[in-house]
C-alpha positions as CSV (number, residue, x, y, z in Angstrom):
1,X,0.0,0.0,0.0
2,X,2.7,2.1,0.9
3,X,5.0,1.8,-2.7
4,X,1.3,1.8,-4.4
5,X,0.8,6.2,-2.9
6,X,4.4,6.7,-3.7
7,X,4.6,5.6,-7.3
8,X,1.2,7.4,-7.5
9,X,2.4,10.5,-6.1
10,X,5.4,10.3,-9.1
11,X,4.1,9.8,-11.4
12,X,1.0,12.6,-10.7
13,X,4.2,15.3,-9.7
14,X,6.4,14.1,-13.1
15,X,3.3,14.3,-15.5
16,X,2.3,17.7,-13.8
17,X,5.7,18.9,-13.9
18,X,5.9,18.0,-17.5
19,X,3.1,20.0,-19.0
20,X,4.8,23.7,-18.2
21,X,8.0,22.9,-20.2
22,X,5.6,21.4,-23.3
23,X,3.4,24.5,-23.6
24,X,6.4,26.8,-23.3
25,X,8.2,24.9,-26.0
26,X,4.7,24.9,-28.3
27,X,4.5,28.7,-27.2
28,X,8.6,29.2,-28.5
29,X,7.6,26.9,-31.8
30,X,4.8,28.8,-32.8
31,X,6.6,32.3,-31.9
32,X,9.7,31.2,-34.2
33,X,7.6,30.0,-36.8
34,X,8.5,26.6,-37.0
35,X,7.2,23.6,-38.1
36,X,5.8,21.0,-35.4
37,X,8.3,18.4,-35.4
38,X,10.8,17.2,-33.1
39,X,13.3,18.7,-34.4
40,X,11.7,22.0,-33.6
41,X,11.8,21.2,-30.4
42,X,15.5,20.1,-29.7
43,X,17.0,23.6,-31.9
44,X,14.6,25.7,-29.3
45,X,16.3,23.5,-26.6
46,X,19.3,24.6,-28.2
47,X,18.9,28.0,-28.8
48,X,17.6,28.4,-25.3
49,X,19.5,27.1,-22.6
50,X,16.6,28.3,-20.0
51,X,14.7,25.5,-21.4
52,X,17.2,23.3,-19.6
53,X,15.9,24.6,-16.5
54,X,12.7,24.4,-17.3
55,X,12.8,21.0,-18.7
56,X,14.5,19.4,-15.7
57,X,11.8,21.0,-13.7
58,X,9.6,18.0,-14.3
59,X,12.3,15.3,-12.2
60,X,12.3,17.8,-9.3
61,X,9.1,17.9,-8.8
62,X,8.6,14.6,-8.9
63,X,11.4,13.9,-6.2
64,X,8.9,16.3,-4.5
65,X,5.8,13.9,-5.3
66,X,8.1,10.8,-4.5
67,X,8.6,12.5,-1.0
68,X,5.0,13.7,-0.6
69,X,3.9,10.3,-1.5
70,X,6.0,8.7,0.9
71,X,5.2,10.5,3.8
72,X,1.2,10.8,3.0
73,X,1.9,6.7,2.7
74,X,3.0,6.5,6.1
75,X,0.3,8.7,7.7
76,X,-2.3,6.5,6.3
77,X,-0.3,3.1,7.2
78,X,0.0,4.7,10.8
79,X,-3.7,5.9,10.6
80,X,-4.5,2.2,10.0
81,X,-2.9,0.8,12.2
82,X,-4.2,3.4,14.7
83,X,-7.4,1.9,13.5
84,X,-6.6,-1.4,13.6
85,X,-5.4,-1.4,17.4
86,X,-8.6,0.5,18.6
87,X,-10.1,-2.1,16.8
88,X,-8.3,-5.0,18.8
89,X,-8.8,-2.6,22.3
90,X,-12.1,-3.0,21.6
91,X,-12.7,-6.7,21.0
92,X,-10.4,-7.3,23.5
93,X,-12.3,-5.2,26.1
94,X,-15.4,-6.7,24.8
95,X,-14.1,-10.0,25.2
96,X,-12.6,-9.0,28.9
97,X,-16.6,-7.9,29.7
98,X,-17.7,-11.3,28.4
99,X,-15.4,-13.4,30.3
100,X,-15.8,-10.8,33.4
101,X,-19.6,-11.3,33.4
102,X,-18.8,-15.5,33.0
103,X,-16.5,-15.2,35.7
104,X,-19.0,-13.7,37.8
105,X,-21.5,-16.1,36.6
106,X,-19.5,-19.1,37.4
107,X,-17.9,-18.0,40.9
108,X,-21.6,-17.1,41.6
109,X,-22.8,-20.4,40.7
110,X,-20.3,-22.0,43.0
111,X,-20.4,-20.0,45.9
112,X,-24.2,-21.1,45.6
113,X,-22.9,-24.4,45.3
114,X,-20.9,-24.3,48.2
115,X,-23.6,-22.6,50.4
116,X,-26.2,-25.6,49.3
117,X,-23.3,-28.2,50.2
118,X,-22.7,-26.8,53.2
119,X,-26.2,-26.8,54.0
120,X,-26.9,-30.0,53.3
121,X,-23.9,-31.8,55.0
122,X,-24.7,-29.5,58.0
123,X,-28.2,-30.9,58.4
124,X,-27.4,-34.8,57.5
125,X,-24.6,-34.8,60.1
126,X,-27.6,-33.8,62.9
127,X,-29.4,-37.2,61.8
128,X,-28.1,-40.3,63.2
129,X,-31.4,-42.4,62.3
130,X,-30.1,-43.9,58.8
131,X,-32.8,-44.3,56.9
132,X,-34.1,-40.6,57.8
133,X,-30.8,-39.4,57.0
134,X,-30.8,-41.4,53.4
135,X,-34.5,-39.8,52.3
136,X,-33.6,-35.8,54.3
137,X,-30.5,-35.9,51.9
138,X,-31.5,-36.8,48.7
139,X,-34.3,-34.4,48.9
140,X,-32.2,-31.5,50.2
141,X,-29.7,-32.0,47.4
142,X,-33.0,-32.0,44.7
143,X,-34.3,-29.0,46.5
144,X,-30.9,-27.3,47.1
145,X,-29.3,-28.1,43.4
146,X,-32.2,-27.8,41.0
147,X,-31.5,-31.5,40.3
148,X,-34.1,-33.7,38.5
149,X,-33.2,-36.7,40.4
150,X,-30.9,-37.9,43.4
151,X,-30.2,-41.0,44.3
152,X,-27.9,-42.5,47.1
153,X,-26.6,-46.0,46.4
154,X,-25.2,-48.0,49.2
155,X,-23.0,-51.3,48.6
156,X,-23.9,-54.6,50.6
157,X,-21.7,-56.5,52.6
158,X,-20.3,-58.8,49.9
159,X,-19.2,-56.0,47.6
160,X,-21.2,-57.2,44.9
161,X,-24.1,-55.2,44.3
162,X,-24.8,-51.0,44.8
163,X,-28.4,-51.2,46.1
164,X,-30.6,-47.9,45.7
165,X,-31.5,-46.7,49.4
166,X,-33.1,-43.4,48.9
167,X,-34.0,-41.2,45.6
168,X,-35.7,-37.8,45.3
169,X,-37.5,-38.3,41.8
170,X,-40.7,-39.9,41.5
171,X,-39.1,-42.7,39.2
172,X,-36.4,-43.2,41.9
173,X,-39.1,-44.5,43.9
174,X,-40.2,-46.6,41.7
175,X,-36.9,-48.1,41.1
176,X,-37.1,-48.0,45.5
177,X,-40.1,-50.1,45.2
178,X,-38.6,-52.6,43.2
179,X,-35.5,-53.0,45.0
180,X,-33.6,-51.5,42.7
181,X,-29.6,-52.7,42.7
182,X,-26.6,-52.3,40.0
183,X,-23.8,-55.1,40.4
184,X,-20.6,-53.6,40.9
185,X,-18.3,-52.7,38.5
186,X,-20.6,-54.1,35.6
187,X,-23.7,-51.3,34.5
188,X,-23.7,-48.0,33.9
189,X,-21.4,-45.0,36.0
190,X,-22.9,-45.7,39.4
191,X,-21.5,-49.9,38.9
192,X,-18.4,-47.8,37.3
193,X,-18.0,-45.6,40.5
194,X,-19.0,-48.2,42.9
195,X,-15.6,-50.5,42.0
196,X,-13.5,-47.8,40.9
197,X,-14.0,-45.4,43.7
198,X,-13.9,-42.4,41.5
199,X,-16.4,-39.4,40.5
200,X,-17.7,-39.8,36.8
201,X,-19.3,-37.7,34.8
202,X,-21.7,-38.7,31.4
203,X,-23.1,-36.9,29.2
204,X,-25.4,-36.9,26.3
205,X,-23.6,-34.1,24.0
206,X,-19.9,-33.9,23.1
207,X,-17.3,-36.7,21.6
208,X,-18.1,-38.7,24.6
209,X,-21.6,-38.5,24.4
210,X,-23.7,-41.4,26.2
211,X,-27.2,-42.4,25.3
212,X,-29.8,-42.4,28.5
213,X,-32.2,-45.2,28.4
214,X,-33.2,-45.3,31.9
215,X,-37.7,-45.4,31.3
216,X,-37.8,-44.5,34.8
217,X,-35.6,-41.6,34.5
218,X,-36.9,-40.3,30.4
219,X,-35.9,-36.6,31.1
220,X,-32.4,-37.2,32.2
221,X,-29.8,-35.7,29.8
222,X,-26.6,-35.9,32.2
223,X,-25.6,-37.5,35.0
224,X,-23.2,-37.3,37.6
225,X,-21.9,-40.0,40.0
226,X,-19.7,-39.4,43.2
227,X,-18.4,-42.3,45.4
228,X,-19.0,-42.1,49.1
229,X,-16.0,-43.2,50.9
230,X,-14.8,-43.6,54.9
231,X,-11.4,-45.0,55.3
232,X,-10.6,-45.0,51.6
233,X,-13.3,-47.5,51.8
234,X,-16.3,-47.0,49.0
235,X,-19.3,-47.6,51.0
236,X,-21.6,-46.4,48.5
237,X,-22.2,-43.8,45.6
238,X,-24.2,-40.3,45.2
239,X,-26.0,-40.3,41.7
240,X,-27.5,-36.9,40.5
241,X,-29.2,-36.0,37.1
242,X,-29.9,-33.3,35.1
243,X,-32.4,-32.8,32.3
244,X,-29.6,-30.2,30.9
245,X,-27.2,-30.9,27.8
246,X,-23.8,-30.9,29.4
247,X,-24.9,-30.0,32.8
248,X,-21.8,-30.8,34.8
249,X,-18.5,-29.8,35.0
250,X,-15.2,-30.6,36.6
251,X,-15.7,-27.8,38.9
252,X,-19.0,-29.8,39.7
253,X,-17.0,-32.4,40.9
254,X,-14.7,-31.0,43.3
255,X,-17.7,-29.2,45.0
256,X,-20.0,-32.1,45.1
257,X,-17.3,-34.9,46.1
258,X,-16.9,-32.3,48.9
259,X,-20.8,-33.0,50.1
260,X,-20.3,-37.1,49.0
261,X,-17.4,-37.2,51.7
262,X,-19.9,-35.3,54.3
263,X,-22.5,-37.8,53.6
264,X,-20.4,-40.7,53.9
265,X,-18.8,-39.6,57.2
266,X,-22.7,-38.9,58.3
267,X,-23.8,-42.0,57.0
268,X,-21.0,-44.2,58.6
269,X,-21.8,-42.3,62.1
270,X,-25.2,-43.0,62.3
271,X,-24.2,-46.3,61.5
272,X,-22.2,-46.6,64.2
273,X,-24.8,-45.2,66.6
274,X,-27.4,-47.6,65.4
275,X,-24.8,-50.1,66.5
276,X,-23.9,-48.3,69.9
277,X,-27.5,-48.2,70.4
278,X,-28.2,-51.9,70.1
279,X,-24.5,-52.9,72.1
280,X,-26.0,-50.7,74.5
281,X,-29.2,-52.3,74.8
282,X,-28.0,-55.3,74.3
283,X,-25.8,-54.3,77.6
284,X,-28.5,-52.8,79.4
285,X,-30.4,-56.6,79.2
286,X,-27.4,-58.4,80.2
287,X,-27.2,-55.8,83.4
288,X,-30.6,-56.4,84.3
289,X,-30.2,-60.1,84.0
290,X,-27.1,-60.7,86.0
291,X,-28.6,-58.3,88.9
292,X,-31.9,-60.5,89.0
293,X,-29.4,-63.3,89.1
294,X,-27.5,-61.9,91.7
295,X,-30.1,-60.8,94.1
296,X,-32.1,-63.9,93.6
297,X,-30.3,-65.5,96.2
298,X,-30.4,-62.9,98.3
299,X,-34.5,-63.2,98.6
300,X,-34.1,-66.6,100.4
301,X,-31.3,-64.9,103.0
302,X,-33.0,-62.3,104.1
303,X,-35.9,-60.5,105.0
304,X,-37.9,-59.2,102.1
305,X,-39.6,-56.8,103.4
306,X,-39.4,-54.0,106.9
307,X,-42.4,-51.9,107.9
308,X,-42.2,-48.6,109.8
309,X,-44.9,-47.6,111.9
310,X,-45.1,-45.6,115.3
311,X,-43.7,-48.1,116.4
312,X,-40.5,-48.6,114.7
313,X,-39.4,-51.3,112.1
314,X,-41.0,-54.1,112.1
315,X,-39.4,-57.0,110.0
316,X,-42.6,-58.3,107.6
317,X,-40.6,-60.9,105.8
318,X,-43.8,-60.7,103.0
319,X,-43.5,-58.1,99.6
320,X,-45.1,-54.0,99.9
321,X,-48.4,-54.5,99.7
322,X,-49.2,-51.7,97.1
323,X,-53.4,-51.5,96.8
324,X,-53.9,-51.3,100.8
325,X,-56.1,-48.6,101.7
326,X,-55.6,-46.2,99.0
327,X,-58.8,-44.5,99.3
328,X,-58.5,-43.4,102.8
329,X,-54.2,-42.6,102.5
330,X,-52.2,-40.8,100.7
331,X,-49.7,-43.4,99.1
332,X,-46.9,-43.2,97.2
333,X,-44.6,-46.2,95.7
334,X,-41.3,-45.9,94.4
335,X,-39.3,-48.6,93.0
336,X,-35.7,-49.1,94.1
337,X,-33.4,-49.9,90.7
338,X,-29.9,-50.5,90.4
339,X,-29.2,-50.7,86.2
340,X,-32.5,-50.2,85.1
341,X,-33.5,-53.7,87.1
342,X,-36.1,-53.5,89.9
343,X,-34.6,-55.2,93.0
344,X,-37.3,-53.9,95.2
345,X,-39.9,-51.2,95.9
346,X,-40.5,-48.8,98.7
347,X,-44.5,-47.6,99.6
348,X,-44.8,-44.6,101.6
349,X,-48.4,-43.6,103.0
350,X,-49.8,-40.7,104.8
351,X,-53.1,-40.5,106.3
352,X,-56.3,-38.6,104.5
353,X,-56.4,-35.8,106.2
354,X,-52.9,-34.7,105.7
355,X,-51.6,-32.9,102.9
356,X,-50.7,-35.1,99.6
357,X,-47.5,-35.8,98.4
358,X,-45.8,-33.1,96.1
359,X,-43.7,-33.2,93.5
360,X,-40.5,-31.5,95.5
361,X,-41.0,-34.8,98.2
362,X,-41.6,-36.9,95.3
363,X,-38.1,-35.9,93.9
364,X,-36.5,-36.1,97.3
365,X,-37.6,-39.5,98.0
366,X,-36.7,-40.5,93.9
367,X,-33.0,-39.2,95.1
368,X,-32.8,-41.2,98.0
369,X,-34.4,-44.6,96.6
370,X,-31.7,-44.2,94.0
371,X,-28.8,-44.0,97.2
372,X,-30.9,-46.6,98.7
373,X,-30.3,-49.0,95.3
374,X,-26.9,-48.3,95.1
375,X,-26.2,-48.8,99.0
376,X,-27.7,-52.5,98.8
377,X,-25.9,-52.9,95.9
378,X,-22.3,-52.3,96.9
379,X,-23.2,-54.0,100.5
380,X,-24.5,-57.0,98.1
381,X,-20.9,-57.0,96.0
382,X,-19.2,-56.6,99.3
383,X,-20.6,-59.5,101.0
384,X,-20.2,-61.5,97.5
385,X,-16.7,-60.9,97.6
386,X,-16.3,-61.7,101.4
387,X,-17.8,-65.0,100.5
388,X,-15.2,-65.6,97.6
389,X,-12.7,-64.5,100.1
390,X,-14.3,-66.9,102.5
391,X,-14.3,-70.0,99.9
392,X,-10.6,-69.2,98.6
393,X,-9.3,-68.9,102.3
394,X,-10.9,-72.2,103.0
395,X,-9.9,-74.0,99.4
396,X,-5.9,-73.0,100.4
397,X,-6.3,-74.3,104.0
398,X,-7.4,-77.8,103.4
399,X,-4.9,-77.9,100.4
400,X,-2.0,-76.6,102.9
401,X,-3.0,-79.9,105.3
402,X,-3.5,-82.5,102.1
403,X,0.2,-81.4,101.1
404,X,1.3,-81.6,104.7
405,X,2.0,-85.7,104.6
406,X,3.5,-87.9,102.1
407,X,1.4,-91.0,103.5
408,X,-1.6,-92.1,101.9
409,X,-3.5,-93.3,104.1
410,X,-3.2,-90.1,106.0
411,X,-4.1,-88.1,103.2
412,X,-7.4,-89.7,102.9
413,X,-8.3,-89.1,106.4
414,X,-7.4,-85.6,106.4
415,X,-9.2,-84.9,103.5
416,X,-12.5,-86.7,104.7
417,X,-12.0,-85.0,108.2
418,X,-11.7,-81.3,106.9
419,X,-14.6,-82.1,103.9
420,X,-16.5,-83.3,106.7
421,X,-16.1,-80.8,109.0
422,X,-15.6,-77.3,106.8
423,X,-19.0,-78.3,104.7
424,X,-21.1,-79.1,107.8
425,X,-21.8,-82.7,106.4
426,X,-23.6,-85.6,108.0
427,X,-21.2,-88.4,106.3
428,X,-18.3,-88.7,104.1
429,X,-16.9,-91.3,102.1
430,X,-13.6,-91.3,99.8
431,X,-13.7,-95.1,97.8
432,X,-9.8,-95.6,96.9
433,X,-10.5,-97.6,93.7
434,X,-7.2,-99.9,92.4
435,X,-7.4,-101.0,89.2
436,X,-6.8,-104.9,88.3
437,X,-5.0,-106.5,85.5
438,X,-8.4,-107.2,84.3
439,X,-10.0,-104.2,83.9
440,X,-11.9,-104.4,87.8
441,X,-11.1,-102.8,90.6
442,X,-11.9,-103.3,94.9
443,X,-12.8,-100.2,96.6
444,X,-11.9,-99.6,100.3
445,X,-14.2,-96.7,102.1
446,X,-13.4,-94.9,104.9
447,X,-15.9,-93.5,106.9
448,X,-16.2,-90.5,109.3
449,X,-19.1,-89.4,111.1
């Protein structure tokens, strides 16, 4: 473009500068009288060396166009480039606004992300009741996400098959209905997910575009599948859909597997607490059973039962009789309990025309009951041991005197003797049996009365 507007300026400035010295030389021609050739012209060249001047006028100016031409050249080149980068200033700004405004779209999409999945892993870590938990979360993610379906899979104890525990959509629950399960490892992203132990996205657009044939699921145009793990164990896998072309994203992913980890560590803690909650019931039986075991003996020891009148105590050696007289006292029964097991009760009466029990006595005498439980229970464990002690003690003695001779026959009667005596038994017989050659044996008893 440039050496185009030079060469045009040239040749404009030669072919201007030109026509001056050709009219003068017509002018001198037709003053002299001479014929119009061109050998008129050269002897007027000749006779006139002024013409020189003028006729070399013509290369100067065109130096002068060449100059012009150059320069006007360079204006416009710096003019279009001028052009040219306001042009680029401004695509580039208008591209800086569109990315701005996606930028602001997408951070705003995630911290909305982050607010839901924060939400929801805030309110499934407050339920410890698993199935509750299961059905609360899948809905929250639905409601929180804009999700057309949610679905938590959880794998079985064999590792074989991802069963469907919960789901938000209405064809989730149909799929719940029918038991629903995906063996691991073999169909679709959630069997995928559920052996590999990694998030997977499909979608139905793109060069790795899937086909959904799910008739329980028509809408669903992408889908999204998260593994729940505890202990870099996969326990189970968080499937959501979308009835949107190309819905989800890696950035999807790191968000959501952030929620999938809070559900799993929910999930495995109500777990747990299911399981505390049966170990502890399962305690609290075993309790009451070896109390009842333990007093039991204790019912044929002792008196079962003390009365307090004006008196004083009076021994009863029968059970609180709790329907005596209601109608004309005020009674009130309280049961004494040592680990949730009833060892005994205690009935308190007052007569009609004095004021009922209240609830500040009733608490006072609940308090001291409970003392009361715990008292006969330490004095119980106390005498039980005592009684161990007792048994060991006498176990160690009578062993002390067996070992105390090397004669049999004096062994025997020791042992006879201190059986008899320690046990408190009428008779006692030790049969020394010898084996014969053939197989029968004599006895020989000794006898101590």
């Amino acid at each position: 473009m440039k050496r185009n507007v030079a060469l045009l300026y040239t040749a404009f400035g030669g072919l201007f500068g030109t026509l001056f010295p050709l009219l003068a030389s017509i002018w001198l021609i037709y003053q002299g009288g001479y014929p119009y050739t061109l050998n008129s012209f050269y002897l007027i060249q000749e006779n006139n060396p002024l013409m020189w001047v003028i006729d070399t006028a013509p290369f100067f100016l065109g130096i002068f166009a060449l100059m012009g031409g150059i320069r006007q050249a360079r204006v416009l080149q710096l003019n279009q480039e001028l052009n040219t980068h306001v042009s680029e200033q401004k695509q580039l700004s208008d591209q800086l606004t569109e990315l701005k405004e996606k930028l602001e779209l997408s951070v705003e999409k995630q911290l909305g992300e982050l607010k839901a999945a924060a939400q929801v892993a805030r309110e499934a870590s407050a339920i410890h009741d698993l199935e509750r938990l299961l059905e609360d979360t899948v809905n929250l993610i639905s409601e929180r996400f804009g999700f057309y379906h949610a679905g938590i899979f959880l794998i079985d104890e064999r590792d074989e098959y991802a069963i469907l525990r919960a789901a938000s959509s209405e064809g989730g629950k149909w799929m719940l209905a029918r038991n629903h399960k995906l063996p691991v490892g073999k169909v679709g992203i959630v069997g995928y997910v559920a052996w590999k132990g990694e998030p997977r996205i499909a979608l139905d657009v793109g060069e790795d575009a899937v086909f959904f044939n799910n008739p329980d699921l028509p809408q669903t145009r992408s889908e999204m599948a998260l593994p729940l793990k505890v202990r870099q164990r996969t326990i189970g896998v968080l499937d959501v859909q979308s009835t949107d072309a190309g819905a989800f994203t890696e950035e999807d992913i790191s968000i959501l597997q952030t929620l999938a980890d809070q559900l799993a560590l929910a999930i495995d803690n109500a777990r747990l607490f299911t399981e505390t909650q049966l170990t502890v019931k399962e305690l609290d039986a075993l309790n009451k059973r070896l109390v009842t075991q333990a007093w039991r003996p204790y019912q044929s020891r002792y008196t079962t039962a003390y009365k307090y009148d004006r008196l004083g105590v009076i021994p009863t050696g029968e059970g609180v009789e709790t329907n005596s007289k209601t109608d004309q006292r005020h009674q009130l029964i309280l049961p004494i309990q040592f680990r949730g097991q009833t060892i005994g009760s205690i009935s308190l009466e007052r007569e009609h025309d004095r004021p009922a029990w209240t609830s500040s006595e009733t608490s006072l005498f609940k308090t001291v009951v409970d003392q009361l439980g715990l008292a006969l229970e330490n004095a119980r464990v106390l005498e039980d041991m005592q009684h161990r002690t007792e048994r060991e003690r006498l176990i160690s003695d009578i062993s002390t005197r067996l070992w105390a001779s090397a004669d049999i026959n004096t062994i025997v009667r020791t042992a006879v003797h201190e059986i008899g005596t320690s046990f408190e038994v009428s008779d006692a017989v030790i049969h020394l049996e010898i084996p014969s050659y053939h197989g029968t044996g004599s006895k020989q008893p000794l006898l101590i009365d």
